[in-house]
Structure formats: C-alpha cells, structure tokens
N, C-alpha and C positions, 0 to 999 in steps of 0.2 A: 623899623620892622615892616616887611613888605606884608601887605593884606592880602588872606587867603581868595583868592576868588575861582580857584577850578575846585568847587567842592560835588564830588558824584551826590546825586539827590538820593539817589537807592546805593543802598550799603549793605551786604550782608553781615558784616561785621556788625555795625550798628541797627541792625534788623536782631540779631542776636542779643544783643546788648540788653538793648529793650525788651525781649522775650526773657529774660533773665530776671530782670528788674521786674519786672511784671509776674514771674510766677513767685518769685521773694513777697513781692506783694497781697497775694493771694494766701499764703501760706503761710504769713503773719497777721494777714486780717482774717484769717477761717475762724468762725464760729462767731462773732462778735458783730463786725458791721455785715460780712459776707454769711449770711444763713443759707439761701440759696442758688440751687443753679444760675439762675434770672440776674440776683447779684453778683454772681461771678461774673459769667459774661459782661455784665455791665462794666464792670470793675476792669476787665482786661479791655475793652471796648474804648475805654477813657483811656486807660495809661497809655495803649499803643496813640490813639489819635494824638496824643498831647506830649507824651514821651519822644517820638520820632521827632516831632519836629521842633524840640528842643534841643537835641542831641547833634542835630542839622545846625542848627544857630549854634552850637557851641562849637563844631568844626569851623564854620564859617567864620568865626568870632576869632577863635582862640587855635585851632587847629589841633584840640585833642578829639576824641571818636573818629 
C-alpha cells in the first residue's frame, strides 16, 4: 500500500466534520459537565484544537477524512 503523503492541511470537509462532532458534543453534555456559556466555549475550544488534528492524522495514516 502506497502511503498517503499529498494530504491538504485545511479541509472544509473535515472542518465540518469536526464542527458536527463538536456541536453532538455539546448537545449531549448540556446541563451536566457544560452548565455554562464559559464551558461551552471551553468545550468547543478543546474538541476543535484536538479533533482537527486527529482527523488530519487519520487522513494521513489511513486516508479516510
């Protein structure tokens, strides 16, 4: 298997992705660990920094995203 190495770094597809996965997140943690605004943000703050460039490593990896 050849390894993937022309992977675009910005993705709208996977900019989406993540913005999906992120408001599922949200929307499953409201009222529990997310009480307020402060932890929202926080919370989409994390997943985007930490979800993109996982999604990036798994293009890179495996060539799905």
């Amino acid at each position: 298997m050849k390894p993937n190495s022309d992977v675009d770094i910005v993705s709208a597809h996977r900019g989406l992705l993540v913005g999906f996965l992120t408001g599922l997140g949200l929307v499953f943690n409201y009222g529990t660990p997310i009480t307020t605004a402060a932890d929202g943000a926080l919370f989409v703050a994390v997943a985007v920094a930490l979800g993109y460039p996982v999604l990036t490593l798994c293009r890179l990896c495996t060539g799905w995203f």
